[in-house]
Every structure is written in C-alpha cells, then in structure tokens.
Backbone as CSV, one residue per row, in Angstrom:
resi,resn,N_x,N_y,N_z,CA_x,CA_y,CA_z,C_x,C_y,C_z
1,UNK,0.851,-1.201,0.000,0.000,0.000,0.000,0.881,1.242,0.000
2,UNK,0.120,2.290,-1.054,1.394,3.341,-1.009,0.046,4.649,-0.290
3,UNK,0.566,4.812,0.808,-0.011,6.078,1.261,0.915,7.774,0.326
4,UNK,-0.129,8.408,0.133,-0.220,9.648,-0.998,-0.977,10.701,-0.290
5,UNK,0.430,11.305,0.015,0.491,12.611,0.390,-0.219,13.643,-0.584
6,UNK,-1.509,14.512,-0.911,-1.428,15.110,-2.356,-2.532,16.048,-2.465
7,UNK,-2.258,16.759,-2.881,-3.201,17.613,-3.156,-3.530,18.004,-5.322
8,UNK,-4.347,18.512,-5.549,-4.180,17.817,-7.125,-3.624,19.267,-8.599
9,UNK,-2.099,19.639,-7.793,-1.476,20.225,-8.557,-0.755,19.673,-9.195
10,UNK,-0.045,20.229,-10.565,0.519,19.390,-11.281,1.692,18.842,-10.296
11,UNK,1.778,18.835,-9.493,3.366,17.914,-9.097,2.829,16.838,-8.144
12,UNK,1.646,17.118,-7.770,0.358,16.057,-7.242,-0.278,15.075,-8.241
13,UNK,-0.169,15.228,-9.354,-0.383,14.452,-10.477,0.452,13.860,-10.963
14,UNK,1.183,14.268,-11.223,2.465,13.029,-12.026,2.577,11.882,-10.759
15,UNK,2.037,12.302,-9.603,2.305,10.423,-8.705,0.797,9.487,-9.236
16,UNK,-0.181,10.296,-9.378,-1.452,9.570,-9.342,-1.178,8.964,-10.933
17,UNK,-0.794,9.958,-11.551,-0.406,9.379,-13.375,0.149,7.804,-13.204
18,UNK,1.462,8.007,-12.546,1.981,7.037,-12.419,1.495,5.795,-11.561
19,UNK,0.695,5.906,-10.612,-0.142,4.718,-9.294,-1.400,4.354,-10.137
20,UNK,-1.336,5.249,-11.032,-2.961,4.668,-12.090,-2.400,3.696,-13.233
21,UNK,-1.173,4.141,-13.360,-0.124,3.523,-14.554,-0.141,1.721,-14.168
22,UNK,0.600,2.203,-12.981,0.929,0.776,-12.491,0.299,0.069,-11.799
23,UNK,-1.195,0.809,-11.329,-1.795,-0.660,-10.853,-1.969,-0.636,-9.452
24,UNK,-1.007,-0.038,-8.953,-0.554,-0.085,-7.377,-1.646,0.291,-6.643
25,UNK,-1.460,-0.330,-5.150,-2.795,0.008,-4.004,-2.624,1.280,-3.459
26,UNK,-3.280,2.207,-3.798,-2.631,3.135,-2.863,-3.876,3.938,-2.003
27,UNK,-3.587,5.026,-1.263,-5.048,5.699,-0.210,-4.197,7.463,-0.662
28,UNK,-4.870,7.840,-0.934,-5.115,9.726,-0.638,-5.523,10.179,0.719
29,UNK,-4.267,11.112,1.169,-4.466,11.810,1.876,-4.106,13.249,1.569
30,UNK,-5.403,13.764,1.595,-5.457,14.814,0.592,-4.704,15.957,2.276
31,UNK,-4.134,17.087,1.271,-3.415,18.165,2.364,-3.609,19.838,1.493
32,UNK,-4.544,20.509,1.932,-5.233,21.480,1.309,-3.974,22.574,1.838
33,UNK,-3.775,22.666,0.921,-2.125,23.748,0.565,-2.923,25.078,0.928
34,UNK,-4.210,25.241,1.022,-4.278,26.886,0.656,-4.816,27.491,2.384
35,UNK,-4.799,26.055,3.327,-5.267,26.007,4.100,-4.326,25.679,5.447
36,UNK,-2.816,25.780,4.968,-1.872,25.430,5.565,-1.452,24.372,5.766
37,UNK,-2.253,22.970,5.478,-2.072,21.639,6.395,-0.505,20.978,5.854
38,UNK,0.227,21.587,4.888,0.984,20.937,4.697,2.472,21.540,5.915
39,UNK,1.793,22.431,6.717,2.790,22.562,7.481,2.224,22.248,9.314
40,UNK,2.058,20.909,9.110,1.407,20.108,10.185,2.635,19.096,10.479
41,UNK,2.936,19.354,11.773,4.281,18.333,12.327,4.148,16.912,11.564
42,UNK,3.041,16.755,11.396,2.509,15.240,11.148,3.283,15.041,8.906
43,UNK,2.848,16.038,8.626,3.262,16.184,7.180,4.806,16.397,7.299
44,UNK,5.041,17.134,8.001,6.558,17.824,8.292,7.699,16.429,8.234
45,UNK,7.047,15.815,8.962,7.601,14.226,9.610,8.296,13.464,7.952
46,UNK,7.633,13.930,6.706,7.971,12.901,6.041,7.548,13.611,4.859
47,UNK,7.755,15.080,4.693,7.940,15.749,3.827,8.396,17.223,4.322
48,UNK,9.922,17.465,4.369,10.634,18.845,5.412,10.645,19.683,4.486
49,UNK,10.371,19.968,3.581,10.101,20.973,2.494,9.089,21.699,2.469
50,UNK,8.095,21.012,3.390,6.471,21.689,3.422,6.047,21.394,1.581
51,UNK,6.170,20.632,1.140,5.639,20.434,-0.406,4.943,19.228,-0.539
52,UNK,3.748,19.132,-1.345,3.394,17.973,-1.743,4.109,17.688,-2.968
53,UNK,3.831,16.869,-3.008,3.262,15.149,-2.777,4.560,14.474,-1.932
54,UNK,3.999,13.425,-1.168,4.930,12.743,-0.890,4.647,11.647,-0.456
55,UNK,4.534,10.581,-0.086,4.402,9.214,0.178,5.102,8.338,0.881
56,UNK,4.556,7.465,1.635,4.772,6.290,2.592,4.547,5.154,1.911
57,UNK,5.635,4.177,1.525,5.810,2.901,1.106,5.444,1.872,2.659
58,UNK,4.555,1.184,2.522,4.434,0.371,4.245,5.087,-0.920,2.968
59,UNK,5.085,-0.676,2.140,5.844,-2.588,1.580,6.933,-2.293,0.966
60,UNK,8.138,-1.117,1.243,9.356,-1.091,0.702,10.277,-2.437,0.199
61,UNK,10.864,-2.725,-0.332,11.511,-3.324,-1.295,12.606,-4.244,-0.376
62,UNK,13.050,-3.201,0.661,13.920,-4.549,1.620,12.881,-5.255,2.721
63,UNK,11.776,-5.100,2.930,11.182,-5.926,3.899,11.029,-4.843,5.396
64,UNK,11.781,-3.650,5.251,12.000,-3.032,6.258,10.228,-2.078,6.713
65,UNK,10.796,-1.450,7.902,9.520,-0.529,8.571,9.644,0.437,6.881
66,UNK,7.786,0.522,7.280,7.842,1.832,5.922,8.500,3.010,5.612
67,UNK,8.336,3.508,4.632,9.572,4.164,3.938,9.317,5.476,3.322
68,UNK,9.249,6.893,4.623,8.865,8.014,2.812,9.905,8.610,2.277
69,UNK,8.771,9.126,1.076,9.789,9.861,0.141,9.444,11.194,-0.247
70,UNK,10.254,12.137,-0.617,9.607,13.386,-0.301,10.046,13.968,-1.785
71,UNK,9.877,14.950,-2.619,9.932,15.230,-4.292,9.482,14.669,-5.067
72,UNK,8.804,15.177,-5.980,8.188,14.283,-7.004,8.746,13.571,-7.514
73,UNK,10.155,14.305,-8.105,11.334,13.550,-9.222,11.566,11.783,-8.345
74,UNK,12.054,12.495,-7.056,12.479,11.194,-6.820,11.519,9.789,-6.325
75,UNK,9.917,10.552,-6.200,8.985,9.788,-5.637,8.705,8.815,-7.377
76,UNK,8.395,9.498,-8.144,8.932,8.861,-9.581,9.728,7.759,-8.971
77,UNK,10.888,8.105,-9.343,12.469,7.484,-9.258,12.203,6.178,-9.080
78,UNK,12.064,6.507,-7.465,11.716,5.663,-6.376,10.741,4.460,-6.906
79,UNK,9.465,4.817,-6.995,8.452,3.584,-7.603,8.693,3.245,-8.795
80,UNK,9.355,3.778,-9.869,9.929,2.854,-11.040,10.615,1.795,-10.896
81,UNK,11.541,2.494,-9.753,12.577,1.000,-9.364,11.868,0.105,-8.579
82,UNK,11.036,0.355,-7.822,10.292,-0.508,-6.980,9.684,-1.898,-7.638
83,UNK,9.177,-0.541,-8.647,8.226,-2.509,-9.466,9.079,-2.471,-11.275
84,UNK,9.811,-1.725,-11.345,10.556,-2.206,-12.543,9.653,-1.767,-13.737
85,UNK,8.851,-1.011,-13.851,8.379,-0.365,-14.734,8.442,1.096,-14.994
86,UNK,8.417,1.946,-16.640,8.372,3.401,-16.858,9.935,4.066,-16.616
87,UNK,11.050,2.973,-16.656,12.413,3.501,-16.840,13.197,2.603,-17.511
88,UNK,13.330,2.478,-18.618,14.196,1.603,-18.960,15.052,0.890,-18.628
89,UNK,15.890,0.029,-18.687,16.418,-0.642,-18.075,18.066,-0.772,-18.352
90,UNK,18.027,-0.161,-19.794,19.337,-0.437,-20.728,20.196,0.668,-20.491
91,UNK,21.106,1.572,-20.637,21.643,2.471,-20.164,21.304,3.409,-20.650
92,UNK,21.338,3.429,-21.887,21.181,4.827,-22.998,19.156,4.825,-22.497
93,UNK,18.478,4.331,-22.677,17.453,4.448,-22.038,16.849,5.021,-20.624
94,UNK,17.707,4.469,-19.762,17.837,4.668,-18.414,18.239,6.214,-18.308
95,UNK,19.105,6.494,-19.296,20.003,8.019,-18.942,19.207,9.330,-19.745
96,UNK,18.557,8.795,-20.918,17.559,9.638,-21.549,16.152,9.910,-20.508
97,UNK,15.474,8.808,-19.617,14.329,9.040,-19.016,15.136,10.429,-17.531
98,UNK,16.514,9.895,-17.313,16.755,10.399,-16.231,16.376,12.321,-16.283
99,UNK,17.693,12.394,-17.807,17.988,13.886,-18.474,16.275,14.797,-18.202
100,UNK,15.543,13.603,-18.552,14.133,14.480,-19.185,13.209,14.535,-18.145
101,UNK,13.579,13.818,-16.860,12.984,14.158,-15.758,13.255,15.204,-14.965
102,UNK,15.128,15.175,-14.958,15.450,16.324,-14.269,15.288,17.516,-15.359
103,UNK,15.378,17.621,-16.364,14.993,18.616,-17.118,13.366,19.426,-16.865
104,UNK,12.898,18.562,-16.196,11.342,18.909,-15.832,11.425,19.443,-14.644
105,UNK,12.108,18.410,-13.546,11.719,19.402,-11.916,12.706,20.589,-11.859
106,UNK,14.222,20.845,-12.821,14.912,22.055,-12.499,14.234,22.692,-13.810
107,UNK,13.630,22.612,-14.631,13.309,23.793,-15.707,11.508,24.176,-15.926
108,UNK,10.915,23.231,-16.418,9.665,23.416,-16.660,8.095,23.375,-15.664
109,UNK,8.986,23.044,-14.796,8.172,23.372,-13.510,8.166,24.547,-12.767
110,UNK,9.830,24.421,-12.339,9.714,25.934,-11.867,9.466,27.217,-12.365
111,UNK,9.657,26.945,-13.945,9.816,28.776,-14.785,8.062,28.349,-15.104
112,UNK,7.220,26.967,-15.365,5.765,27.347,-15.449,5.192,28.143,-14.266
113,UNK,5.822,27.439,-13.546,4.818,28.009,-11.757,5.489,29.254,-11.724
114,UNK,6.296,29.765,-11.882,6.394,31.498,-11.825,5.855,31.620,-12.616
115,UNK,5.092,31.510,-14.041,4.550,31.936,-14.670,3.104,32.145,-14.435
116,UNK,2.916,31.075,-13.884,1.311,31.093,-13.137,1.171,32.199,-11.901
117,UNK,1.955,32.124,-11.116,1.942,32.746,-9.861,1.745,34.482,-10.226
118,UNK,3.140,35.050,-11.338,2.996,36.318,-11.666,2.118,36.718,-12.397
119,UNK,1.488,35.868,-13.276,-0.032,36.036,-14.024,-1.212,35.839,-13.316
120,UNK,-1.284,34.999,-12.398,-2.703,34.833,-11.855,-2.687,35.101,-10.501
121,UNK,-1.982,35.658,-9.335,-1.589,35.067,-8.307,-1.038,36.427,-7.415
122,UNK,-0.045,36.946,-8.172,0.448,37.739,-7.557,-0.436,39.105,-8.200
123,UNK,-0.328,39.698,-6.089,-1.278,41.179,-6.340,-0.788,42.254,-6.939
124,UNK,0.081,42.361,-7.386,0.624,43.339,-8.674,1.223,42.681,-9.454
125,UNK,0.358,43.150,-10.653,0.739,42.915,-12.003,2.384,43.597,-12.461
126,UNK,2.853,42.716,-13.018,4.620,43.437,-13.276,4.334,42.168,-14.358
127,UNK,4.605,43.570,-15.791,4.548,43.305,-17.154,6.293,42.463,-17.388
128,UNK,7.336,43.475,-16.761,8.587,42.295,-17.042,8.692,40.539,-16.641
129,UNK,8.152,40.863,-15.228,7.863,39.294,-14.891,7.196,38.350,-15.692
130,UNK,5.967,38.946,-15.975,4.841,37.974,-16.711,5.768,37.507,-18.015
131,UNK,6.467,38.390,-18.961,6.508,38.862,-19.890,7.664,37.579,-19.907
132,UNK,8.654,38.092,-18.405,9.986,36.852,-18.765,9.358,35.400,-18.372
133,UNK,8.627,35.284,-17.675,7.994,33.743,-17.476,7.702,33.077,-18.357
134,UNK,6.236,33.666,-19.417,5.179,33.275,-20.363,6.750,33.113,-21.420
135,UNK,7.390,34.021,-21.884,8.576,33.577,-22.588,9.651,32.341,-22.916
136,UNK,9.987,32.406,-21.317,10.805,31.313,-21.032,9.884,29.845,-21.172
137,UNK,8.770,29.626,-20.268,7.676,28.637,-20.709,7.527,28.248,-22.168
138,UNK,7.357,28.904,-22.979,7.526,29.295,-24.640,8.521,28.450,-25.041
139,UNK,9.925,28.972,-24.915,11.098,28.136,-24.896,10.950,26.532,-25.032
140,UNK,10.774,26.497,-23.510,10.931,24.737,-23.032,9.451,24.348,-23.757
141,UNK,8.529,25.334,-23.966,7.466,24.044,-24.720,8.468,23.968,-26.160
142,UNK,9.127,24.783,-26.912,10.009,24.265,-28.033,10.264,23.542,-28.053
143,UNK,11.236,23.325,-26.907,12.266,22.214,-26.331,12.073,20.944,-26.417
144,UNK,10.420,20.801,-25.984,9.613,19.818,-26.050,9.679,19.215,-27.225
145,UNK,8.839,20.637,-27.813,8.504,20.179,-29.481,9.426,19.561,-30.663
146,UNK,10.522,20.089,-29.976,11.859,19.796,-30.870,11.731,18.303,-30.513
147,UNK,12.210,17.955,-29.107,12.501,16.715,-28.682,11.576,15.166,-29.313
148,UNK,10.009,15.865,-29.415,8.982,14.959,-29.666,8.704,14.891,-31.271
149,UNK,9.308,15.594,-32.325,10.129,15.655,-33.614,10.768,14.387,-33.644
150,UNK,11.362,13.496,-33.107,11.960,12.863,-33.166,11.817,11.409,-32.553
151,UNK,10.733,11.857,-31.425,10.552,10.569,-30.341,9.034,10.788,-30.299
152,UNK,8.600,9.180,-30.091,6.728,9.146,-29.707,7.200,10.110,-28.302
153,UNK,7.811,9.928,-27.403,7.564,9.941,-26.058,9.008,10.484,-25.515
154,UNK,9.454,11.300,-24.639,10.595,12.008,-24.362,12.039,11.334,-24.106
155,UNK,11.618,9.837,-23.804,13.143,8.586,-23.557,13.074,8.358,-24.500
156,UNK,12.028,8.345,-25.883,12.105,7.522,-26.911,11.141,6.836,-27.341
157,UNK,10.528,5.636,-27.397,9.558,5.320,-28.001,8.304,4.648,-27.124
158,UNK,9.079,4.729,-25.494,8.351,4.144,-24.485,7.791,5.193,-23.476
159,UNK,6.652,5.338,-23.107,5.795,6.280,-21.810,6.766,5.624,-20.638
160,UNK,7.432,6.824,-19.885,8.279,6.921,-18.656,7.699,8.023,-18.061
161,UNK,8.740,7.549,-17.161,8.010,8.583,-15.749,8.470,10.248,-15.751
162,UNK,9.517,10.489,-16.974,10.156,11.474,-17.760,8.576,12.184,-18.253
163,UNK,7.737,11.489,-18.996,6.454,11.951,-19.664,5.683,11.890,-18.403
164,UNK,5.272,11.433,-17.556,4.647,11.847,-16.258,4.767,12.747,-15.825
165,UNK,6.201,13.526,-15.737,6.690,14.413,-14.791,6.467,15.482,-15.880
166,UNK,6.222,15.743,-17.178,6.031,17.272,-17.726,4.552,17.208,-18.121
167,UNK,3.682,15.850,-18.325,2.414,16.127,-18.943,1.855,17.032,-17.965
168,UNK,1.755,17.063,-16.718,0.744,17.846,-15.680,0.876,19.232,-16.272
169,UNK,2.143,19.409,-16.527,2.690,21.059,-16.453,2.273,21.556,-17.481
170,UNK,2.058,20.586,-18.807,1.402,20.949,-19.979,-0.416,21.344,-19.981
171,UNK,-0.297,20.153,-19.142,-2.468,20.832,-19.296,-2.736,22.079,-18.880
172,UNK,-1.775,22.913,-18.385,-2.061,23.887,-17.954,-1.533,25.384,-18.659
173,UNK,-1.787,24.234,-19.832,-1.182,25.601,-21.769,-1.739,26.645,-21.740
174,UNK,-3.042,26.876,-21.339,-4.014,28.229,-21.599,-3.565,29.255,-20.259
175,UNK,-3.385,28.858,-19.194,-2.953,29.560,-17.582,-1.250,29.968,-18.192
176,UNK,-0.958,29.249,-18.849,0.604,29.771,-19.207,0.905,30.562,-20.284
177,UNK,-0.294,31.136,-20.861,0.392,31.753,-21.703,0.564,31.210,-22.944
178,UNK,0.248,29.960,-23.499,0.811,29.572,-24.876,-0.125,28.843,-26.042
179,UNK,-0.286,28.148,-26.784,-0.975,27.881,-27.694,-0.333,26.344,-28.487
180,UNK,-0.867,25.708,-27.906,-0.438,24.037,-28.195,-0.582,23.980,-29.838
181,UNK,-1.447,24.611,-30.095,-1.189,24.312,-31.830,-0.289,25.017,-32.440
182,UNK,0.999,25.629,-31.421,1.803,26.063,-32.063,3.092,25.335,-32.305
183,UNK,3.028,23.788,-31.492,3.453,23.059,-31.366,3.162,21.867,-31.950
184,UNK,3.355,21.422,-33.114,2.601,20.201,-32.974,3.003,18.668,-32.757
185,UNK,4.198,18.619,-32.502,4.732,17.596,-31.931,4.487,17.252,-30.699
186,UNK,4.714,18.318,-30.035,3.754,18.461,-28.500,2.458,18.430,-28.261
187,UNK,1.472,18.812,-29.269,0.371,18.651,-29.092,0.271,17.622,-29.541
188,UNK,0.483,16.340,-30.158,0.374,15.013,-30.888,0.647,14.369,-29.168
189,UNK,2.127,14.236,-28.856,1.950,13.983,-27.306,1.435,14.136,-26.771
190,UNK,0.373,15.226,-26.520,-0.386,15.811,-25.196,-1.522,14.897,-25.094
191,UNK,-2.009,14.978,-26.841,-3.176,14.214,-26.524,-2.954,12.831,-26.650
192,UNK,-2.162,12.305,-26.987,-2.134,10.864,-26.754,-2.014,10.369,-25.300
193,UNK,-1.176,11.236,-24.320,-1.182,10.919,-23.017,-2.303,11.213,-22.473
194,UNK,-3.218,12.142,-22.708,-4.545,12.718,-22.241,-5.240,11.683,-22.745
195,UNK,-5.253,10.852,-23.646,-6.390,9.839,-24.445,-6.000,8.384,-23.244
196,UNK,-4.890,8.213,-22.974,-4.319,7.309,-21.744,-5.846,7.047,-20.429
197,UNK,-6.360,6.141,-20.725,-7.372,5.691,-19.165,-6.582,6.003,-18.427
198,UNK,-5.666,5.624,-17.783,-4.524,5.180,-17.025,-4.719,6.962,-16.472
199,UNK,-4.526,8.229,-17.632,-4.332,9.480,-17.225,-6.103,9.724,-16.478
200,UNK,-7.379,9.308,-17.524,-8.748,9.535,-16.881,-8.583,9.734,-15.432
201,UNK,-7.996,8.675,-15.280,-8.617,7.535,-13.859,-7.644,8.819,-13.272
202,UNK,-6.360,9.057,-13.345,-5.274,9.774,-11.928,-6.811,11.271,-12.107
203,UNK,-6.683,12.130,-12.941,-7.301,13.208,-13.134,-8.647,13.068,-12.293
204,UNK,-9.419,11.850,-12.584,-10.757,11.884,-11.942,-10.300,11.772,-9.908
205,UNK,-9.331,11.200,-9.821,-9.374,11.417,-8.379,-8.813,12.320,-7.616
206,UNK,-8.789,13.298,-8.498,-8.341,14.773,-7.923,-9.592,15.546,-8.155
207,UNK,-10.551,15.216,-8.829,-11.666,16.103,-8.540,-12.401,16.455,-7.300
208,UNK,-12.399,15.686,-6.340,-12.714,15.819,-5.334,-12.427,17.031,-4.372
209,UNK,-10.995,17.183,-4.754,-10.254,18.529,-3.919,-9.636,19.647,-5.259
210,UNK,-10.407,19.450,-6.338,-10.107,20.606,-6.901,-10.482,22.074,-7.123
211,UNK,-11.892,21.867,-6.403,-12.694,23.016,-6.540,-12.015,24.169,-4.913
212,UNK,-10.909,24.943,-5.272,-10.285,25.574,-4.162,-11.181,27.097,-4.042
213,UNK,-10.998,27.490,-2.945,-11.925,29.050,-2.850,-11.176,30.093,-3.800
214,UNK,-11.621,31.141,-4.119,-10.436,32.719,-4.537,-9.510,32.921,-3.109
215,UNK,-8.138,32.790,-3.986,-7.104,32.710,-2.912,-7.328,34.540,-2.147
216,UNK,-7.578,34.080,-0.985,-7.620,35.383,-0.068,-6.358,35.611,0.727
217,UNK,-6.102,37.101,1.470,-5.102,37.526,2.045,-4.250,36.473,2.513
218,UNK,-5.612,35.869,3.649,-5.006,34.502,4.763,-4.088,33.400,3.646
219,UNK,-4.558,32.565,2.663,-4.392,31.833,1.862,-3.040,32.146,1.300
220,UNK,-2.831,33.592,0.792,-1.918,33.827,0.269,-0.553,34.003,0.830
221,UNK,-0.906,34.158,2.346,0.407,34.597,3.096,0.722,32.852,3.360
222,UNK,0.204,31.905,3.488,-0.058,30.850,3.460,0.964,30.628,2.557
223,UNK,0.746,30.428,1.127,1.152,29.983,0.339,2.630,30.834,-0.270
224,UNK,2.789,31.911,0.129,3.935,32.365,-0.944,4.636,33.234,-0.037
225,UNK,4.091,33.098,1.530,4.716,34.229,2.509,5.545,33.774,3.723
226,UNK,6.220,32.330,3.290,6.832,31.721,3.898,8.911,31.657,3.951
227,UNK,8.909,32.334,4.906,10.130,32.384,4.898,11.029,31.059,6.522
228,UNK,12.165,31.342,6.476,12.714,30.323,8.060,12.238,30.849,8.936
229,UNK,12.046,32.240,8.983,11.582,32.385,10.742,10.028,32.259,10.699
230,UNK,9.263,32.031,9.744,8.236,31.530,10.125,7.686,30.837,10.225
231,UNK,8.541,29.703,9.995,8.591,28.217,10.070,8.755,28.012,11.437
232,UNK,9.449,28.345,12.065,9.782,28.051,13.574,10.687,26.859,13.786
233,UNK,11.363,26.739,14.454,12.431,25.926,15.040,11.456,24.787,13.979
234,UNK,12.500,23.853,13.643,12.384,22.344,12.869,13.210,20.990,13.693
C-alpha cells in the first residue's frame, strides 16, 4: 500500500499518473495547501520541504519498517525502481528518461509556476515578470517540441516517468500563456497521453479537492509568505 500525500497540482499528479499507470494500491491523503495543512508536524515528519506530494511505502523493497519519500522527481524514481516499470532498463534508455525528468523538476516546472503565480496570483501585475515567465515557458514548450520531432515519447519510443513528470505542467497551456497548436509535436503527445485511461482515472481522483476558494489575504500569506523564521524551530 502506497499512502499519498497530495493535493491535485501538477506535481500532485504526475504520482497519481503514475499509481494509475501501475496498478498499485494506494489511499489519498489529501493536504489542502491553501489552508496550511501541509505545514502540520505530522506532514513535516515525512515531507521537510512543506511540499506535496509525498508518500509512505508500508511494503518497501527490503522488507524493512515503511519508507517516505519526499519530491516528485524522486517519488517517480523511487516507484519505477520498486516494481521495474516506466524507466528503462538499458543504459542509454535509463540516462535519456533520467535527463528528461530532471529537465522537468529544475526547468519546466519551476519557470511554469512562476509563470502562473505572476499572471494569476500575484497582487501586482509586473509586465517584465509575466513577460519573462510566459517567454521562457515558450522556450521549453520548443524544447519539447523539438525533442517529440523525433521521439513518440521524451526517452524515446516508451511512456516513462520522464512523460509523467512534464504532462501535468502541460495541461495547464491556456494559464501559461501559450498555444499548443503552435506546437505540434507536442500537441500530438499531449493528446495521446490525455487519451491514456490510465491518465482519466489519476485526473478523476483529484476532482474531489479541486474546486479551491479565490485565494484570499489569509491563503496567500499561506502559500507564498513563507520564509525560516516563520517556520519556527524544525
């Protein structure tokens, strides 16, 4: 049983993508980000980042007491190797899913979510910000497009946990600024992973906690007004 830390943002999705992928038993425990709970000693315990997603293995791989894991990239990682599926196995395979994962949690995650945050989010509008985000986003969907020119799928010809870790960031083309039919290598990908049951099924069990209020003062200091001293001793 994989207990799932999550709330249903894109970095909350690429685990359900993948636990819908493979089959696995798992339980939601949903942690409403806008509401603080992810900075509950109890979350803290087994995710020190204050970030979702994160997860408790109770059937880890050596037989040992359960096991969490805290980042998406490596919560990926982690359950590929577990049951041997969504990473290749061969080297040049293995090292292409790796490139295109970390290419996702250090590039296209972070420059989307500033892009979201300074467009929708933050209480003053600043035209350079928006302007360098929606840009840079632009870029790496190229990047994409270039890459998927060449490959069904970002390792190559097989769905990895590499394509898990950027589809979330993609459904969210219209909030970023961009235009998928300007892409069409990327848009050929998008929807084939979107046509995926496997994707239905993760998406439908985030409906439950997707409907969030208009982020207010409280919410916001919550979410983006967190520095060490207000964390308090750890």
């Amino acid at each position: 049983m994989i207990e799932l830390y999550y709330w249903p943002t894109p970095n909350g999705h690429k685990i359900t993508l993948f636990l819908e992928e493979a089959g696995l038993e798992y339980r939601i425990h949903p942690v409403a980000i806008g509401a603080g709970e992810q900075f509950k000693p109890e979350f803290l315990a087994i995710s020190p980042n204050n970030r979702i997603p994160a997860i408790v293995d109770r059937e880890p791989a050596d037989g040992g007491e359960p096991l969490s894991v805290f980042e998406s990239g490596a919560i990926l990682l982690y359950l590929a190797e577990k049951i041997g599926q969504f990473l290749p196995p061969d080297l040049r395979g293995r090292k292409a899913t790796l490139e295109w994962l970390f290419w996702q949690v250090g590039g296209l995650g972070p420059m989307a979510g500033q892009n979201n945050h300074f467009a929708n989010y933050a209480p003053e509008k600043i035209p350079y910000a928006i302007a360098r985000y929606v840009n840079e986003t632009n870029r790496l969907y190229g990047v994409l497009n270039g890459r998927l020119a060449r490959n069904a799928f970002l390792a190559g010809e097989d769905y990895t946990i590499a394509d898990m870790a950027s589809y979330p960031w993609v459904v969210q083309w219209k909030r970023h600024g961009q235009n998928l039919d300007d892409f069409a290598n990327l848009r050929r990908w998008f929807d084939a992973i979107g046509a995926r049951p496997a994707t239905t099924r993760a998406y439908a069990r985030g409906e439950p906690y997707a409907t969030q209020p208009t982020v207010t003062e409280e919410s916001r200091k919550i979410l983006f007004g967190q520095t060490a001293a207000s964390l308090g001793p750890r």
